[in-house]
C-alpha positions as CSV (number, residue, x, y, z in Angstrom):
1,X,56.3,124.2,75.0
2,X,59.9,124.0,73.7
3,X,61.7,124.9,70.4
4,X,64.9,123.3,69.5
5,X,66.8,125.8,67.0
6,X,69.3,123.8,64.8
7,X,69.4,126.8,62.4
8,X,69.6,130.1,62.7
9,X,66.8,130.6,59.7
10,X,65.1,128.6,61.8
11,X,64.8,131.1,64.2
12,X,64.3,133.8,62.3
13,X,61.5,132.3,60.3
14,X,59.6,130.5,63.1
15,X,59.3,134.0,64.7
16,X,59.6,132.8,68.6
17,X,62.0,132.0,70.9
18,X,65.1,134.2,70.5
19,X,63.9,135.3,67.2
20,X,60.6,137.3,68.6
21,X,63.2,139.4,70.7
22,X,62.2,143.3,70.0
23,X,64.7,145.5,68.4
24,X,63.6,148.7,70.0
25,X,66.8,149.4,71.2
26,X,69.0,149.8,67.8
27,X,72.6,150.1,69.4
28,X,74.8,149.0,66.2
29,X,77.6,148.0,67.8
30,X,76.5,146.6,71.6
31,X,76.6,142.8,71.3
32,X,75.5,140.2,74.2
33,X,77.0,136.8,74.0
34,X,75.7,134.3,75.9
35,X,78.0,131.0,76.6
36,X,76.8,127.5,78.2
37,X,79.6,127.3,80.6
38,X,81.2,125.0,78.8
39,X,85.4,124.1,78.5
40,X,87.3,127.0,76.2
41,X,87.2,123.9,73.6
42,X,84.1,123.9,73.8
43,X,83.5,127.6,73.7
44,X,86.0,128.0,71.2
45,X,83.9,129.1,68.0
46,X,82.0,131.7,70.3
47,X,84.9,133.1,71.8
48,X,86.5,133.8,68.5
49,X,83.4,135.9,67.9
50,X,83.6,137.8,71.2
51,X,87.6,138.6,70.2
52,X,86.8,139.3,66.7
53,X,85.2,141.9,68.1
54,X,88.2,143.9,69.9
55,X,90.8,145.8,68.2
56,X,94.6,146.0,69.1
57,X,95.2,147.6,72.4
58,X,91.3,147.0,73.8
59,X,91.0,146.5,77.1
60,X,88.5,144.0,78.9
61,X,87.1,144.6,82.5
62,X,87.3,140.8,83.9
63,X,84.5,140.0,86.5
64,X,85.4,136.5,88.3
65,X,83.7,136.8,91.2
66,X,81.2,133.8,90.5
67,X,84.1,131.8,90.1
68,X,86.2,132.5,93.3
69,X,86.4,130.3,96.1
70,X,84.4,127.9,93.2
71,X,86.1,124.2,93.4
72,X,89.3,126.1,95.2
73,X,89.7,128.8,92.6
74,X,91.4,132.0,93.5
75,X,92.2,135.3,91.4
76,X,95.7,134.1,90.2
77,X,93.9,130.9,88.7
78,X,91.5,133.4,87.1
79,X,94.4,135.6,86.0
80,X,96.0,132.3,84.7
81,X,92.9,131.0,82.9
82,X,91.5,134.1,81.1
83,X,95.2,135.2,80.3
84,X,95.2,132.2,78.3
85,X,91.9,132.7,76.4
86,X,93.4,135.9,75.4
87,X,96.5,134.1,73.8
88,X,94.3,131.9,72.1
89,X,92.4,134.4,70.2
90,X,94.1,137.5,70.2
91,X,97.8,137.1,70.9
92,X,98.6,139.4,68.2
93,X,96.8,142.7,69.1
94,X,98.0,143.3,72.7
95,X,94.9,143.2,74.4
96,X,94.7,144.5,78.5
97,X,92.3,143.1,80.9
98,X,91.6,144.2,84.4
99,X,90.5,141.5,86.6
100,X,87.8,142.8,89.7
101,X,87.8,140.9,92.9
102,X,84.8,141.1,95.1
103,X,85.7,143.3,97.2
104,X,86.8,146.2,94.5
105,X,83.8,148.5,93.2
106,X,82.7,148.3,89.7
107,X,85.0,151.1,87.6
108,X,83.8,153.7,84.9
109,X,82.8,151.2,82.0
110,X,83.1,154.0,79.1
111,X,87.2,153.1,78.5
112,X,87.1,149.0,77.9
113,X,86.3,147.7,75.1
114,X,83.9,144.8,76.9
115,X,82.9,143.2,80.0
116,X,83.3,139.9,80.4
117,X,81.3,138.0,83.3
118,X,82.7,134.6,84.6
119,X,81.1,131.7,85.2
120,X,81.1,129.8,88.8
121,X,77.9,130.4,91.7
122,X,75.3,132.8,90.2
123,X,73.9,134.0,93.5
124,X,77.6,135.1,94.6
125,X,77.8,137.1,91.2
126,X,74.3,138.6,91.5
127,X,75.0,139.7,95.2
128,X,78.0,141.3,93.9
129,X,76.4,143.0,91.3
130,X,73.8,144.6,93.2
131,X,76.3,145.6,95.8
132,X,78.2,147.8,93.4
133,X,75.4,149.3,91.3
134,X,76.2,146.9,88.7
135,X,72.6,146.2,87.1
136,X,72.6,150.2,86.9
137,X,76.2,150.0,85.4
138,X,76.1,147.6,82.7
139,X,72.7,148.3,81.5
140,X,73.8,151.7,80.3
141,X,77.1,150.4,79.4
142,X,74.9,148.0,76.7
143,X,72.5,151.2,75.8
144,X,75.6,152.6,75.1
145,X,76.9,150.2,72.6
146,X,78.6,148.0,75.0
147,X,79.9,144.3,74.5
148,X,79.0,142.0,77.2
149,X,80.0,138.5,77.4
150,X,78.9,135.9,80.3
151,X,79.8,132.7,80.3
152,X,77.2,130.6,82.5
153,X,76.9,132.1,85.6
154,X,77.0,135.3,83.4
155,X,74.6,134.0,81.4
156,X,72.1,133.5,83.7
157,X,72.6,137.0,85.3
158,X,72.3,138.7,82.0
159,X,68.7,137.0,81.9
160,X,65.1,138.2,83.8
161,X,65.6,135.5,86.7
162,X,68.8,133.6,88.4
163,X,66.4,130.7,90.3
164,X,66.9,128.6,86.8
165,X,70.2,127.6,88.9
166,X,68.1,127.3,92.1
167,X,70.7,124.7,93.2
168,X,73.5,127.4,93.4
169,X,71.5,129.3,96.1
170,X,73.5,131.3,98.8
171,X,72.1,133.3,102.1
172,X,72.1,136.5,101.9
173,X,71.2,137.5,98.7
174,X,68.2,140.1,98.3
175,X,66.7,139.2,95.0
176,X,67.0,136.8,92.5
177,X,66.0,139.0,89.5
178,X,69.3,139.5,86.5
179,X,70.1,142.9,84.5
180,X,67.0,141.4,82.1
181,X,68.7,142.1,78.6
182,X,67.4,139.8,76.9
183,X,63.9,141.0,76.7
184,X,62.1,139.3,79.9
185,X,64.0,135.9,78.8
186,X,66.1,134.1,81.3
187,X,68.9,131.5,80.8
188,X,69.8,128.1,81.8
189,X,73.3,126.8,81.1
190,X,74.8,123.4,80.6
191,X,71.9,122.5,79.3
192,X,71.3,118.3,78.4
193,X,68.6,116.7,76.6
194,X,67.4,114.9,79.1
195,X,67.3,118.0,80.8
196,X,63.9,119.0,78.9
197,X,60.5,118.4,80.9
198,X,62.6,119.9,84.1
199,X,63.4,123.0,82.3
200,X,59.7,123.1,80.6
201,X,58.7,122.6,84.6
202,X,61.0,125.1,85.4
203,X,59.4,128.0,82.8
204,X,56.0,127.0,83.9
205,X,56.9,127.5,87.5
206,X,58.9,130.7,87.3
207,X,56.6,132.2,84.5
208,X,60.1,133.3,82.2
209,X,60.7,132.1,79.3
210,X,63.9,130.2,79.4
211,X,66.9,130.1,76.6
212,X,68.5,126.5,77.3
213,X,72.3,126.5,75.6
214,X,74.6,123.6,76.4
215,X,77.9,123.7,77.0
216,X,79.1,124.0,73.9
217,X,76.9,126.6,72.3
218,X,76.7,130.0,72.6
219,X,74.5,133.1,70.8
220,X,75.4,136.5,70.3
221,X,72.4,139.0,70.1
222,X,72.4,142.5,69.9
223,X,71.6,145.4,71.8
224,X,67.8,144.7,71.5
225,X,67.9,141.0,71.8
226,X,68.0,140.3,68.3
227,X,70.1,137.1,67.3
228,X,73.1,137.6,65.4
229,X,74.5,134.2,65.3
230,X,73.9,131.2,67.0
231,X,76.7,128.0,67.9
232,X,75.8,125.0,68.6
233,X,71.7,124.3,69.7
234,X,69.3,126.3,71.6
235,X,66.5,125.1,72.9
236,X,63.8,127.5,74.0
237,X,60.9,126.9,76.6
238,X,58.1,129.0,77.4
């Protein structure tokens, strides 16, 4: 079954899909945003949200390593790229970043502000992740009233289960289960319509529930899975 959310009353009356998420967890000020992988015009009205949320002088651990070697990208094309989102929405409050290649380990999360998870190959971020004790890592970081923010590949890892991007599947990678912060959910990105009996397929073979957000929508839900606000539409399958 899906459920396309146009509204965001919609989903809080309707009482499923992202909208049946528990609030057990009540951590005020952790925020999860989840974008569709989409270009930063399209992820424009989400990422204002995400900055909105950092004062001047924050600083934001930047986690590319879904996106190198992706289509010939390297970490000065991520410096480049994410330097620029920063201009674009918070020129004027000095905001730091440190950007992680894959070979660095995954630093103390208590003194940034947010942690922001590229997009790019899911199963190269995932690998990554539970290399450096990263489930561990930002799953307290969120309890503790973290900000996350993954953008498609992020997404997805953020989520119960990566194989919604079978496609993307590298060797070598001993699980395919995500941090699960979004309450047993998982996530598909660049979502299309024509994209919906696969997906419904998809949820029916994985047994997960699958949030479907194209690429130029976005959530942001809190610490318990709750939605906040929504951009764009979300379709949900389960």
């Amino acid at each position: 079954m899906s459920q396309h959310f146009s509204e965001f009353e919609s989903v809080q009356q309707k009482g499923q899909g992202i909208g049946y998420l528990s609030n057990e967890v009540t951590m005020n000020n952790a925020r999860i945003f989840l974008g569709g992988g989409g270009t930063a015009e399209q992820s424009h009205a989400l990422d204002a949200i995400y900055f909105s949320q950092h004062q001047s002088g924050s600083r934001i651990l930047y986690i590319p390593v879904a996106t190198i070697r992706q289509e010939g990208i390297g970490m000065e094309g991520c410096y480049d790229w994410f330097s620029g989102v920063v201009t674009t929405h918070a020129a004027d409050k000095e905001i730091d970043f440190v950007l992680l290649s894959e070979e660095q380990e995954i630093p103390a999360l208590e003194g940034f502000a947010s942690v922001y998870l590229g997009g790019g190959n899911t199963y190269r971020l995932l690998r990554y992740l539970l290399a450096k004790q990263g489930h561990q890592k930002l799953q307290a970081y969120i309890r503790s009233g973290g900000i996350i923010y993954g953008g498609s590949a992020g997404a997805v890892v953020l989520g119960k289960e990566i194989r919604t991007v079978e496609e993307e599947r590298l060797e070598g990678v001993p699980s395919t289960k995500g941090l699960n912060l979004l309450q047993e959910q998982s996530v598909l990105p660049h979502f299309l319509p024509a994209d919906q009996q696969r997906v419904q397929d998809l949820a029916t073979k994985l047994h997960t529930d699958i949030i479907a957000i194209p690429e130029d929508a976005g959530l942001v839900l809190d610490a318990g899975g709750s939605l906040i606000t929504r951009i764009g539409s979300v379709t949900f399958f389960g």
